[in-house]
VEXFI-623813 format. One record per atom (N, C-alpha, C, O, CB): x, y, z; atom name; residue number from 1; residue in three letters. Coordinates in steps of 0.1 Angstrom, whole numbers, plus 2048, in hexadecimal, padded with zeros to 3 digits. Glycine has a CB too. Example, Ala and Ser with C-alpha at 12.3 -4.5 7.8 and 13.67 -1.06 7.14 Angstrom:
<pts>
c1->884	c2->7C7	c3->84E	name->N	resi->1	resn->ala
c1->87B	c2->7D3	c3->84E	name->CA	resi->1	resn->ala
c1->884	c2->7DF	c3->84E	name->C	resi->1	resn->ala
c1->88E	c2->7DF	c3->855	name->O	resi->1	resn->ala
c1->871	c2->7D3	c3->85A	name->CB	resi->1	resn->ala
c1->880	c2->7EA	c3->847	name->N	resi->2	resn->ser
c1->889	c2->7F5	c3->847	name->CA	resi->2	resn->ser
c1->881	c2->800	c3->84F	name->C	resi->2	resn->ser
c1->886	c2->80B	c3->850	name->O	resi->2	resn->ser
c1->88D	c2->7FA	c3->839	name->CB	resi->2	resn->ser
</pts>
This chain:
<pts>
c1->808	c2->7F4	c3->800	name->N	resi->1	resn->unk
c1->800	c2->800	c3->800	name->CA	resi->1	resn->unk
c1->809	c2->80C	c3->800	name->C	resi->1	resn->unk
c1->812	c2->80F	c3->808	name->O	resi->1	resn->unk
c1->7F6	c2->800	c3->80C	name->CB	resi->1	resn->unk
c1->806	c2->812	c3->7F8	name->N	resi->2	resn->unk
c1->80D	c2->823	c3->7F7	name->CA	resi->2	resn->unk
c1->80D	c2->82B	c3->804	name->C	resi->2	resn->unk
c1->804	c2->82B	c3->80D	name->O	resi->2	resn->unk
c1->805	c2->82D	c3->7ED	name->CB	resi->2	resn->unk
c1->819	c2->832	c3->803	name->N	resi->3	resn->unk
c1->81B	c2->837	c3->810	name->CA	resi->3	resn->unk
c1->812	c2->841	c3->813	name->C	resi->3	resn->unk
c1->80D	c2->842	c3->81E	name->O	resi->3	resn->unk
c1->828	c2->83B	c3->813	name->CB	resi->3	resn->unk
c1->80E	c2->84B	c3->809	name->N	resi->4	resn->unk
c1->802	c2->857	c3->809	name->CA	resi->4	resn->unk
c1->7F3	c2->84A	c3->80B	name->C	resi->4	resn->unk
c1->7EA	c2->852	c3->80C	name->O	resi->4	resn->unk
c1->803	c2->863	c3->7F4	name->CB	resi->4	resn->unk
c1->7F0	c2->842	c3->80B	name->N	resi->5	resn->unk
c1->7E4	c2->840	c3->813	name->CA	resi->5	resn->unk
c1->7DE	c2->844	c3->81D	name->C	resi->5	resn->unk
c1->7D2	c2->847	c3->81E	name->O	resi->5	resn->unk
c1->7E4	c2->837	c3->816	name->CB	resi->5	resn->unk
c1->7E7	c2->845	c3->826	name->N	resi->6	resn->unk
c1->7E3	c2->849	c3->835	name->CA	resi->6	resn->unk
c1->7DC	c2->858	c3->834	name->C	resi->6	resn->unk
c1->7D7	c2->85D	c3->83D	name->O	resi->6	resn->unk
c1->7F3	c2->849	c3->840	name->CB	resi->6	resn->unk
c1->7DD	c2->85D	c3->827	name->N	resi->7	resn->unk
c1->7D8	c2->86F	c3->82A	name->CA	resi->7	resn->unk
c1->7C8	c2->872	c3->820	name->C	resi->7	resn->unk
c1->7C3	c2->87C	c3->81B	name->O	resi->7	resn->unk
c1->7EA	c2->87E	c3->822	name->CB	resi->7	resn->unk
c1->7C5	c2->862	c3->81F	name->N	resi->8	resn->unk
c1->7C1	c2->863	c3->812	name->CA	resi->8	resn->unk
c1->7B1	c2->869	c3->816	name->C	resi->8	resn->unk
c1->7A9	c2->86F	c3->80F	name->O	resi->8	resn->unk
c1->7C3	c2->854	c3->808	name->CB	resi->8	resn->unk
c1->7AF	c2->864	c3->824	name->N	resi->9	resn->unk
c1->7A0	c2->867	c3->82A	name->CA	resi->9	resn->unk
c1->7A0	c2->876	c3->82C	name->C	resi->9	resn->unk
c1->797	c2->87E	c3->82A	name->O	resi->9	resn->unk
c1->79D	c2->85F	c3->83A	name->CB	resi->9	resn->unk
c1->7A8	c2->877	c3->830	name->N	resi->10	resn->unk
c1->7AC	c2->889	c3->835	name->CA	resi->10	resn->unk
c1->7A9	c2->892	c3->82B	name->C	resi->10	resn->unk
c1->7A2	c2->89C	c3->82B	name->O	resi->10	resn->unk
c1->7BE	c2->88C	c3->839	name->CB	resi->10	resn->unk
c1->7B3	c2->88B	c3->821	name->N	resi->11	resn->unk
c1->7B0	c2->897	c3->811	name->CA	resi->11	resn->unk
c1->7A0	c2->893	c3->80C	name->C	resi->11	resn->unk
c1->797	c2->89C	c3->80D	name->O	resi->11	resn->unk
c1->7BE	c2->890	c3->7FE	name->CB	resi->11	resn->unk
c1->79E	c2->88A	c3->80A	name->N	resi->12	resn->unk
c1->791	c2->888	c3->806	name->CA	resi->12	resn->unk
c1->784	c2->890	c3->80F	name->C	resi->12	resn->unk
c1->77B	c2->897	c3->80A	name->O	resi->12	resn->unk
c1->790	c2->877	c3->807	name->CB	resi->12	resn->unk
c1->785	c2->88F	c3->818	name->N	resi->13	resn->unk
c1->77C	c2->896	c3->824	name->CA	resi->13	resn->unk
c1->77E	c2->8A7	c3->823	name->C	resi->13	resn->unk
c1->776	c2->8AF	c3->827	name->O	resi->13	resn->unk
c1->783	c2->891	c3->836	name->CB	resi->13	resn->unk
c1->78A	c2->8AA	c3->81B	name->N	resi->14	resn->unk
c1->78A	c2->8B9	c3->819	name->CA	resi->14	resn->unk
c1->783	c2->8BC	c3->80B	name->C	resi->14	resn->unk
c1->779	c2->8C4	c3->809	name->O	resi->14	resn->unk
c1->79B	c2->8BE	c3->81A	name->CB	resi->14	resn->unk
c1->788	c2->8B6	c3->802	name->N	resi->15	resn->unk
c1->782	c2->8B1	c3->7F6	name->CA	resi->15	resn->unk
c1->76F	c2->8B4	c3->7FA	name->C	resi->15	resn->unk
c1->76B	c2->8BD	c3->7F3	name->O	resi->15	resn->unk
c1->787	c2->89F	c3->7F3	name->CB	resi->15	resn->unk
c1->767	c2->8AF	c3->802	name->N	resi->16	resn->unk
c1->75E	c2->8AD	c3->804	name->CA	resi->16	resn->unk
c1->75A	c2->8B6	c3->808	name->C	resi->16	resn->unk
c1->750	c2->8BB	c3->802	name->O	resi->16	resn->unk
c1->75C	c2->8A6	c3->808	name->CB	resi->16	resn->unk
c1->75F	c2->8BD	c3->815	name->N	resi->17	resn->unk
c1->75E	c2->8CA	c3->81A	name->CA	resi->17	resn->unk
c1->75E	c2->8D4	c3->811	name->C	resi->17	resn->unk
c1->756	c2->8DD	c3->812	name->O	resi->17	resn->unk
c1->766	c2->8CD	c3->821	name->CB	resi->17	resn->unk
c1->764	c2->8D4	c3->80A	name->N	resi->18	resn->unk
c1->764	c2->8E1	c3->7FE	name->CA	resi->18	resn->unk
c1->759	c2->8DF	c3->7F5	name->C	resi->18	resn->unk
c1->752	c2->8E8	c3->7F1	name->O	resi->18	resn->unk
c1->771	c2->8E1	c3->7F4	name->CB	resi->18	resn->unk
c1->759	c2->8D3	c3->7F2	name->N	resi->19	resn->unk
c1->74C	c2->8D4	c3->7E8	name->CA	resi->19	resn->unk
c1->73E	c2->8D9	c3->7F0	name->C	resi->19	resn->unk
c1->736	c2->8E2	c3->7ED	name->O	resi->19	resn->unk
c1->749	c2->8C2	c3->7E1	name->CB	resi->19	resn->unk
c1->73F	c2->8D0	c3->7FC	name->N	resi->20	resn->unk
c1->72F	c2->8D5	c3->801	name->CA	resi->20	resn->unk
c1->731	c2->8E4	c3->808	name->C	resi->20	resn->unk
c1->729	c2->8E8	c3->811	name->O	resi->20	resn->unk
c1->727	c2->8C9	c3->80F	name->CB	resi->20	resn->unk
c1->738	c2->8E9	c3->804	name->N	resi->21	resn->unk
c1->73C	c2->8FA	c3->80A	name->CA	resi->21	resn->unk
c1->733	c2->901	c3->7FA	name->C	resi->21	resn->unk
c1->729	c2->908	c3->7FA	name->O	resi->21	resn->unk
c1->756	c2->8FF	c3->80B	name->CB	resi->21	resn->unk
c1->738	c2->8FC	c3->7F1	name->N	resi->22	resn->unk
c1->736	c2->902	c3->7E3	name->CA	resi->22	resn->unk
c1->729	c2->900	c3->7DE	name->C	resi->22	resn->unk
c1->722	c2->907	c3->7D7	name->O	resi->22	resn->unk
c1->73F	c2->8FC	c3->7D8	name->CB	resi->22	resn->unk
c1->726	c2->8F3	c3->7E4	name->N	resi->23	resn->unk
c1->718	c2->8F1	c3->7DE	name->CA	resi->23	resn->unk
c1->70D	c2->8F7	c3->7EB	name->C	resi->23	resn->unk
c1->701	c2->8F8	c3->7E9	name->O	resi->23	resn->unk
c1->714	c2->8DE	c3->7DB	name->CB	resi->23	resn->unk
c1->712	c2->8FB	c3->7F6	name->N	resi->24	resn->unk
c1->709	c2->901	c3->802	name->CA	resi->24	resn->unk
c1->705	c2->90D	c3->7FF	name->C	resi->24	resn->unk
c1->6FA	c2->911	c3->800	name->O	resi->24	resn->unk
c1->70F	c2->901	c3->80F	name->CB	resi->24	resn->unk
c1->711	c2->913	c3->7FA	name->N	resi->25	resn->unk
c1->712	c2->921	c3->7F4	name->CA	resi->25	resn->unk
c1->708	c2->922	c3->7E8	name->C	resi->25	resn->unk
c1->708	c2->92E	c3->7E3	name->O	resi->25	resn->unk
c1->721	c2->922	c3->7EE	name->CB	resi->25	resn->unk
c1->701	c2->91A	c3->7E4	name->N	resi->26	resn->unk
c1->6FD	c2->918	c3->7D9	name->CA	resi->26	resn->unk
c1->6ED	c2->91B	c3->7DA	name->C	resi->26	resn->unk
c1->6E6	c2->91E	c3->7D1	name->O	resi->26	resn->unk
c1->700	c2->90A	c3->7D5	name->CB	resi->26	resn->unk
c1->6E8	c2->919	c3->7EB	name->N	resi->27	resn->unk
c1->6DD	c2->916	c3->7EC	name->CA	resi->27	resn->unk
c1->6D4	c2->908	c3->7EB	name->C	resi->27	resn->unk
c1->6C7	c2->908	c3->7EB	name->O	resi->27	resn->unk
c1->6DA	c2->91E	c3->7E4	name->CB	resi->27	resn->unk
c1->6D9	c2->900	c3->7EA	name->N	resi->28	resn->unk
c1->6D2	c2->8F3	c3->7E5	name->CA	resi->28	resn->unk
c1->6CB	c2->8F5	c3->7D9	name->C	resi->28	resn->unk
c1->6C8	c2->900	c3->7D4	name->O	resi->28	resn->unk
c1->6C9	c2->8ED	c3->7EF	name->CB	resi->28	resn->unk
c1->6C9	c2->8E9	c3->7D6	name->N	resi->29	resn->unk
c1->6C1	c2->8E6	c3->7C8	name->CA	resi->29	resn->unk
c1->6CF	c2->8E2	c3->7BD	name->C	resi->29	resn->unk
c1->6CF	c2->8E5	c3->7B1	name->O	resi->29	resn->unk
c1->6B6	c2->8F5	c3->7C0	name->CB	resi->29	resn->unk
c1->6D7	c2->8DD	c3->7C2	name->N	resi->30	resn->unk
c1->6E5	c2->8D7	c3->7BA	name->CA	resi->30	resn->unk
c1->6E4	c2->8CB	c3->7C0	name->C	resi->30	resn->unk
c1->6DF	c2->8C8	c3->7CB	name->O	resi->30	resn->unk
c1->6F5	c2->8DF	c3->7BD	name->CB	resi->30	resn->unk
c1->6EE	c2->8BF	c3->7B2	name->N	resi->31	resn->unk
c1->6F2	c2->8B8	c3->7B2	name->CA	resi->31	resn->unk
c1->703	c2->8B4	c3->7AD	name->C	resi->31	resn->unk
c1->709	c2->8BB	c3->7A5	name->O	resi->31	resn->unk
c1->6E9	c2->8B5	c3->7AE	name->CB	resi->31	resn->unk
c1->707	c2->8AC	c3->7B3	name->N	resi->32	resn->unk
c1->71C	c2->8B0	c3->7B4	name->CA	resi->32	resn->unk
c1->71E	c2->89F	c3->7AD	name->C	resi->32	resn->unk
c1->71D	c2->895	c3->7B4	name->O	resi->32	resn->unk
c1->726	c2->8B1	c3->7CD	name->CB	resi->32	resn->unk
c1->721	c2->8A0	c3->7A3	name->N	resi->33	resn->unk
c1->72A	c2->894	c3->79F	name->CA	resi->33	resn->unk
c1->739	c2->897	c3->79B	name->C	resi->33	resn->unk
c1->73F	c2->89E	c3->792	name->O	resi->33	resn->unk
c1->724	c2->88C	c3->793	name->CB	resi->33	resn->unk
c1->73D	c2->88D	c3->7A8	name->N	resi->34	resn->unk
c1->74A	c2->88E	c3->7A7	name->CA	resi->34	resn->unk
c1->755	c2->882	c3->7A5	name->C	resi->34	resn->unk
c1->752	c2->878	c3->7AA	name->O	resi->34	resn->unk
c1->74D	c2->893	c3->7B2	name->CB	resi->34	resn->unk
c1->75F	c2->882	c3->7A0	name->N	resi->35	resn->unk
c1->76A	c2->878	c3->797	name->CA	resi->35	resn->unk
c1->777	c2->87D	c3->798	name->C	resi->35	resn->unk
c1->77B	c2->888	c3->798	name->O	resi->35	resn->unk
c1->768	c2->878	c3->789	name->CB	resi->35	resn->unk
c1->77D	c2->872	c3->79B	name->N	resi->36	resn->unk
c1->78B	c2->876	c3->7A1	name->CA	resi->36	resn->unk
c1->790	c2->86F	c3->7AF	name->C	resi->36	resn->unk
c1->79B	c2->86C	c3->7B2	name->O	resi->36	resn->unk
c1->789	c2->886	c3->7A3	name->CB	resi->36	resn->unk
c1->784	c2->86E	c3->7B5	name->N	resi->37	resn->unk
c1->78A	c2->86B	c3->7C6	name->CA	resi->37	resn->unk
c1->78D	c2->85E	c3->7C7	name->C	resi->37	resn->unk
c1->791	c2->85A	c3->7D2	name->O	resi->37	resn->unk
c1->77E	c2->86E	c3->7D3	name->CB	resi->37	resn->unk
c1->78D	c2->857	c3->7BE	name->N	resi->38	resn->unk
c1->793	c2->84A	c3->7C2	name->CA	resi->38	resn->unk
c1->7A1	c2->845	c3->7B9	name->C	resi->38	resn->unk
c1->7A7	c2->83A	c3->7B7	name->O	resi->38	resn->unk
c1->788	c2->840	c3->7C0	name->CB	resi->38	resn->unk
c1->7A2	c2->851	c3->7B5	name->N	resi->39	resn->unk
c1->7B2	c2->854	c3->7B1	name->CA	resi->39	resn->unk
c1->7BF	c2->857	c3->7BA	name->C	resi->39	resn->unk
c1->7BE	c2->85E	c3->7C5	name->O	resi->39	resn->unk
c1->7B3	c2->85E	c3->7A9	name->CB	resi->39	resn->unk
c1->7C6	c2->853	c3->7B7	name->N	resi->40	resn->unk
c1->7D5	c2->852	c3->7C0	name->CA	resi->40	resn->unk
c1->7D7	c2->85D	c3->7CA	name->C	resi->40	resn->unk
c1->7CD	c2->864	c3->7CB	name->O	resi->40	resn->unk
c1->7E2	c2->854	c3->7B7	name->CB	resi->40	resn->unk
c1->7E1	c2->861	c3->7D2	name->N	resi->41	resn->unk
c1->7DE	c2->86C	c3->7E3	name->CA	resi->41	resn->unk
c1->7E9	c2->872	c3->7DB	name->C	resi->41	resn->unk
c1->7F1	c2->869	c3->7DE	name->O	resi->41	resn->unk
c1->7E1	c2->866	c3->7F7	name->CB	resi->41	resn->unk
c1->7F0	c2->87C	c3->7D3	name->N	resi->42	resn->unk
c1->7FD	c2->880	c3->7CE	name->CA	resi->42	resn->unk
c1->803	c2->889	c3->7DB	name->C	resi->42	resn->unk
c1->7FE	c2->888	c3->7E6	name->O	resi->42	resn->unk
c1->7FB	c2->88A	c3->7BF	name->CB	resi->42	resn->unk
c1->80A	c2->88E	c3->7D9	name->N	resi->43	resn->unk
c1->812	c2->899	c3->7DF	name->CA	resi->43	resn->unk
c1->819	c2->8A2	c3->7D9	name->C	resi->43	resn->unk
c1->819	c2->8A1	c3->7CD	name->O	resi->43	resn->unk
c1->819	c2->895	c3->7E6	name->CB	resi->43	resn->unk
c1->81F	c2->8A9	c3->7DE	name->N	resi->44	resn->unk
c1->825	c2->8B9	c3->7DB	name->CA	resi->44	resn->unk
c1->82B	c2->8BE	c3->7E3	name->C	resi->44	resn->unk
c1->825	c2->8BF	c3->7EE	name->O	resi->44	resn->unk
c1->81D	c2->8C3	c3->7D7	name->CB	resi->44	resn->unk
c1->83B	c2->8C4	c3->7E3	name->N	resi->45	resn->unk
c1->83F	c2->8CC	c3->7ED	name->CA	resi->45	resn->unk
c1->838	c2->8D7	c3->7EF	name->C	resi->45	resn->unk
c1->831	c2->8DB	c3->7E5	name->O	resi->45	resn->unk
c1->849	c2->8D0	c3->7EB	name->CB	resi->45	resn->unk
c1->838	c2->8DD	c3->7FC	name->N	resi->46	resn->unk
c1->831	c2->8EB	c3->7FD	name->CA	resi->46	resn->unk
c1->838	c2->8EF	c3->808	name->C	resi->46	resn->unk
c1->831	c2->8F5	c3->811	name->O	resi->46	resn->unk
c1->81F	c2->8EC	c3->800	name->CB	resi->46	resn->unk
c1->844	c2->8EE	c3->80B	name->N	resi->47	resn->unk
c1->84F	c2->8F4	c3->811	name->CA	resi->47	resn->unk
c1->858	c2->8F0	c3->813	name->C	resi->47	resn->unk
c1->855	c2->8E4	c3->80F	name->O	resi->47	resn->unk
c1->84F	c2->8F7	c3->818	name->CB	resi->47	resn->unk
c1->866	c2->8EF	c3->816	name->N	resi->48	resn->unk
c1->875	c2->8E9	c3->81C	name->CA	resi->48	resn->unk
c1->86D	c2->8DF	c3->821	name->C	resi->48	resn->unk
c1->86F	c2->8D6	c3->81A	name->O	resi->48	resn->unk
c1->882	c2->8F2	c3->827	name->CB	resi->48	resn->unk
c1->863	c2->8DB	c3->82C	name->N	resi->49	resn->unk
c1->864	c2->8D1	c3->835	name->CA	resi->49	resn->unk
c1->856	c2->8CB	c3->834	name->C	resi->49	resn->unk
c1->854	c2->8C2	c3->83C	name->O	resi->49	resn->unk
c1->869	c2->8D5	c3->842	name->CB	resi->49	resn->unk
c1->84B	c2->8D0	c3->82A	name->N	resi->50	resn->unk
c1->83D	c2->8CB	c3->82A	name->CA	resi->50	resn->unk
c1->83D	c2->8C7	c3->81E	name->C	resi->50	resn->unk
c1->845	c2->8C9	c3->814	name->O	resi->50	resn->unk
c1->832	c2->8D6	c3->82D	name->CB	resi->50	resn->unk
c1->830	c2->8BD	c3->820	name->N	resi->51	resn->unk
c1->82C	c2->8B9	c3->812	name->CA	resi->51	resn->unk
c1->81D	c2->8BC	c3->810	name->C	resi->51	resn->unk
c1->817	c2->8BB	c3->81B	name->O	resi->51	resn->unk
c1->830	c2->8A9	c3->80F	name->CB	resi->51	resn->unk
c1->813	c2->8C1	c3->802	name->N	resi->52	resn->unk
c1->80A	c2->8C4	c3->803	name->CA	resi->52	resn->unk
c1->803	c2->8B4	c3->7FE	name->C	resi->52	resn->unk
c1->80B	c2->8AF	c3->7F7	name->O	resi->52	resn->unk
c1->808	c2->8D0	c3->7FB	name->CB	resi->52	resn->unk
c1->7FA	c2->8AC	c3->7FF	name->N	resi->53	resn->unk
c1->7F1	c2->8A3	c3->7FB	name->CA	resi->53	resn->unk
c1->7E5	c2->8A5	c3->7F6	name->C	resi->53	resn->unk
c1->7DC	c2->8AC	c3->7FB	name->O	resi->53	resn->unk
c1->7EF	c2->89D	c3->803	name->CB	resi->53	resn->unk
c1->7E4	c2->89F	c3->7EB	name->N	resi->54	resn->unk
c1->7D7	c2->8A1	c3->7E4	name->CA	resi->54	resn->unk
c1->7D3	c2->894	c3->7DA	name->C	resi->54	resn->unk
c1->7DB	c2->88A	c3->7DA	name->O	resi->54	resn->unk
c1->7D8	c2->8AF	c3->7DB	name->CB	resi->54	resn->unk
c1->7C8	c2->895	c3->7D2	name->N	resi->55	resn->unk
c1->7C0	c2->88F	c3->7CA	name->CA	resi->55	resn->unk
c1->7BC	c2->893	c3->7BF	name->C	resi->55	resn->unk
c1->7B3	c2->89B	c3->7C1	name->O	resi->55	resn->unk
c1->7B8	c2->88C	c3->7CE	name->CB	resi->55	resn->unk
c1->7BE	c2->891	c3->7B3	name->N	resi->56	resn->unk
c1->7B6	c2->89D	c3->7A6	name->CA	resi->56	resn->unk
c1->7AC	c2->894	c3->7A8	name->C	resi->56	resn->unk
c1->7AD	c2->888	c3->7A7	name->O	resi->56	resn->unk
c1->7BD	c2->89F	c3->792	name->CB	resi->56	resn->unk
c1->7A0	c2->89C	c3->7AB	name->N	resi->57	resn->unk
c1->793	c2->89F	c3->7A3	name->CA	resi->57	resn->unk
c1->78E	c2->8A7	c3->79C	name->C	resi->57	resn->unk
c1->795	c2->8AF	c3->797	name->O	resi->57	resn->unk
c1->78D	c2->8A0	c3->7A7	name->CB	resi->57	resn->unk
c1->77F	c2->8A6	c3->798	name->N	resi->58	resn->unk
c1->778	c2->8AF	c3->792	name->CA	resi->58	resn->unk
c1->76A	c2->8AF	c3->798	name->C	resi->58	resn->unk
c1->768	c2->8A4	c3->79E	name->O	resi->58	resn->unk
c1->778	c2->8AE	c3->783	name->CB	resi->58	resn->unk
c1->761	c2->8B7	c3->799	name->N	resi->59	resn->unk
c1->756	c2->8B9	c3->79A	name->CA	resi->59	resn->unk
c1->74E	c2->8BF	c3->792	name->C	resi->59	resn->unk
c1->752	c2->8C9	c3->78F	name->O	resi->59	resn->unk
c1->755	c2->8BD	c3->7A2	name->CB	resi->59	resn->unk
c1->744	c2->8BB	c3->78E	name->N	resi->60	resn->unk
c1->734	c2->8C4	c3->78A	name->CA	resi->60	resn->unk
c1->72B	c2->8C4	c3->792	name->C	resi->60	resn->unk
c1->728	c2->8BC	c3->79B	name->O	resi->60	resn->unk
c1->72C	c2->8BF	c3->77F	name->CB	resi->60	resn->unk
c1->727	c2->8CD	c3->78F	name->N	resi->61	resn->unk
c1->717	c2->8D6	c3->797	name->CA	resi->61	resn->unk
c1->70D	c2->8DA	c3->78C	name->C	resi->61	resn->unk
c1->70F	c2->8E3	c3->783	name->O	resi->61	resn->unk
c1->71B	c2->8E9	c3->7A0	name->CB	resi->61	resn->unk
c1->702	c2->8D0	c3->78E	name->N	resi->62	resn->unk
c1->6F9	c2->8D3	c3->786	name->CA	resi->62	resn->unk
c1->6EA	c2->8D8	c3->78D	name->C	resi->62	resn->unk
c1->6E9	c2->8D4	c3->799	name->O	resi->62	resn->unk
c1->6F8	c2->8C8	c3->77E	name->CB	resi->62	resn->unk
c1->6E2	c2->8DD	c3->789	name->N	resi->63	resn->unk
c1->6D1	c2->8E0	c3->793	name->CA	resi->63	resn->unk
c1->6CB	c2->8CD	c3->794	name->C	resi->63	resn->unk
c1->6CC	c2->8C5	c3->78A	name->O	resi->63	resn->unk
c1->6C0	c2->8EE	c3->785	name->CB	resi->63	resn->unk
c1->6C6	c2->8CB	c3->79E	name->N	resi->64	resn->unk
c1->6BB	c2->8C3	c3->7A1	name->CA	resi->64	resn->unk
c1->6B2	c2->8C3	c3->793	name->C	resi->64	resn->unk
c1->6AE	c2->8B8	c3->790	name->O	resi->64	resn->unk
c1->6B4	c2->8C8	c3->7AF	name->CB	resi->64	resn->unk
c1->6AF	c2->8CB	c3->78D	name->N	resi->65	resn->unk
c1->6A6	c2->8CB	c3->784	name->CA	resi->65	resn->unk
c1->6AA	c2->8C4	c3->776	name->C	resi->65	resn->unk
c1->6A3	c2->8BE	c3->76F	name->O	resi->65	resn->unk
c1->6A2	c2->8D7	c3->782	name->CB	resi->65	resn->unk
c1->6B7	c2->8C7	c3->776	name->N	resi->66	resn->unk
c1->6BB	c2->8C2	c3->767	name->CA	resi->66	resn->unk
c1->6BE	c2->8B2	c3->767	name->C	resi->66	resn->unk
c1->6C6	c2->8AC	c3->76D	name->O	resi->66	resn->unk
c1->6CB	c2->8CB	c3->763	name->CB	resi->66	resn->unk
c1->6B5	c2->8AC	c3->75E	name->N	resi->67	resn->unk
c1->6B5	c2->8A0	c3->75D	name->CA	resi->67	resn->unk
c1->6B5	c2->897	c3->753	name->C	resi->67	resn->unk
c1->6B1	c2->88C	c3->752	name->O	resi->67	resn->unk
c1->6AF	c2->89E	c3->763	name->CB	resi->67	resn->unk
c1->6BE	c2->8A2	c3->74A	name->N	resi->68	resn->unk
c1->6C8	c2->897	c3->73C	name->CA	resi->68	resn->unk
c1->6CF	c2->8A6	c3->737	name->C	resi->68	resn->unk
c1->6CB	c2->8B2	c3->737	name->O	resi->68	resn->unk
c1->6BA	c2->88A	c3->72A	name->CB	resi->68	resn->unk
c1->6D9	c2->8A1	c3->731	name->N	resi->69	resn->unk
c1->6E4	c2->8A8	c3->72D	name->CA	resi->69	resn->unk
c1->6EE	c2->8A5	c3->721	name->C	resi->69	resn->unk
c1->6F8	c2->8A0	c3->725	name->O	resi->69	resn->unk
c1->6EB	c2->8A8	c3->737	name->CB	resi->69	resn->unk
c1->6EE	c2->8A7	c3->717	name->N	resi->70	resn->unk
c1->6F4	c2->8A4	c3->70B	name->CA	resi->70	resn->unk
c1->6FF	c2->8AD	c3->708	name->C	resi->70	resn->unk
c1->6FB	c2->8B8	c3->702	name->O	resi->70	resn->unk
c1->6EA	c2->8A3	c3->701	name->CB	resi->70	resn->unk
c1->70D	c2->8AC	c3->70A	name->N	resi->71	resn->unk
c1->71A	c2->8B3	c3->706	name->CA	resi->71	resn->unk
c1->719	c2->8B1	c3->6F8	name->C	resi->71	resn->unk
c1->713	c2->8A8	c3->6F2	name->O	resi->71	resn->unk
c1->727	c2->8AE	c3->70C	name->CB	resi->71	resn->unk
c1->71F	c2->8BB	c3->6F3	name->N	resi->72	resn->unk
c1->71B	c2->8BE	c3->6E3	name->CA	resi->72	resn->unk
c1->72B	c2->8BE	c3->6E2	name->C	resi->72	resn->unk
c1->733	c2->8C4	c3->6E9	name->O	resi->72	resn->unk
c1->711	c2->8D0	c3->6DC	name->CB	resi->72	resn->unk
c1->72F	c2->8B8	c3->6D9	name->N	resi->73	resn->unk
c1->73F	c2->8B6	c3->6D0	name->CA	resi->73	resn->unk
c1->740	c2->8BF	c3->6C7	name->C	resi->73	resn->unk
c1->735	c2->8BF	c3->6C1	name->O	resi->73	resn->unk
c1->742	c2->8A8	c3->6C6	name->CB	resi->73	resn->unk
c1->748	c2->8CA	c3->6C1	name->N	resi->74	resn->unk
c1->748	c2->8CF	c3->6B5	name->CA	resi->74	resn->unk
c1->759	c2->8C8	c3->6B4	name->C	resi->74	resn->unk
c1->761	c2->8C6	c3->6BD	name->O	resi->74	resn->unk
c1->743	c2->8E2	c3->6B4	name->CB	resi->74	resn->unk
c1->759	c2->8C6	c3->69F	name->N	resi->75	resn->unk
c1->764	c2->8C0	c3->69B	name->CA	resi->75	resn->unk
c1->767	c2->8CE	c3->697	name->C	resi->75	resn->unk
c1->75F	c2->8D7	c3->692	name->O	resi->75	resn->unk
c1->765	c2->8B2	c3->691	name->CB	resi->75	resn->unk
c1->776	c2->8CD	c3->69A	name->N	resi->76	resn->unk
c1->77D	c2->8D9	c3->690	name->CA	resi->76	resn->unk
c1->783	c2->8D4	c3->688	name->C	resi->76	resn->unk
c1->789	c2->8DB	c3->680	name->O	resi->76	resn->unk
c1->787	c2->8E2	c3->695	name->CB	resi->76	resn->unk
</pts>
């Protein structure tokens, strides 16, 4: 098991926090699909003696109401 496991609940739980900060802000009537969180714990220096931890995700926020969605392709 990778050694960044151990931080992986921690990042994720902030991850979560932020989203329901953004969607609270929102007023309700949103829906959050999110991808990403069960991807690897990376890291990054963020000083001489710290390391920062994280996860790429992404999120969408769509209304409760919207209930089909078709992305349109244009070819160049």
């Amino acid at each position: 098991m990778h050694l960044f496991y151990q931080y992986r609940f921690e990042v994720r739980n902030k991850i979560i926090t932020e989203i329901n900060a953004t969607t609270n802000a929102l007023n309700g009537g949103y829906r959050v699909l999110v991808s990403g969180l069960d991807g690897p714990v990376k890291w990054r220096r963020s000083g001489d003696l710290n390391l920062a931890f994280y996860i790429n995700y992404t999120y969408q926020i769509t209304p409760d109401t919207l209930v089909n969605y078709t992305k349109q392709y244009i070819d160049e």
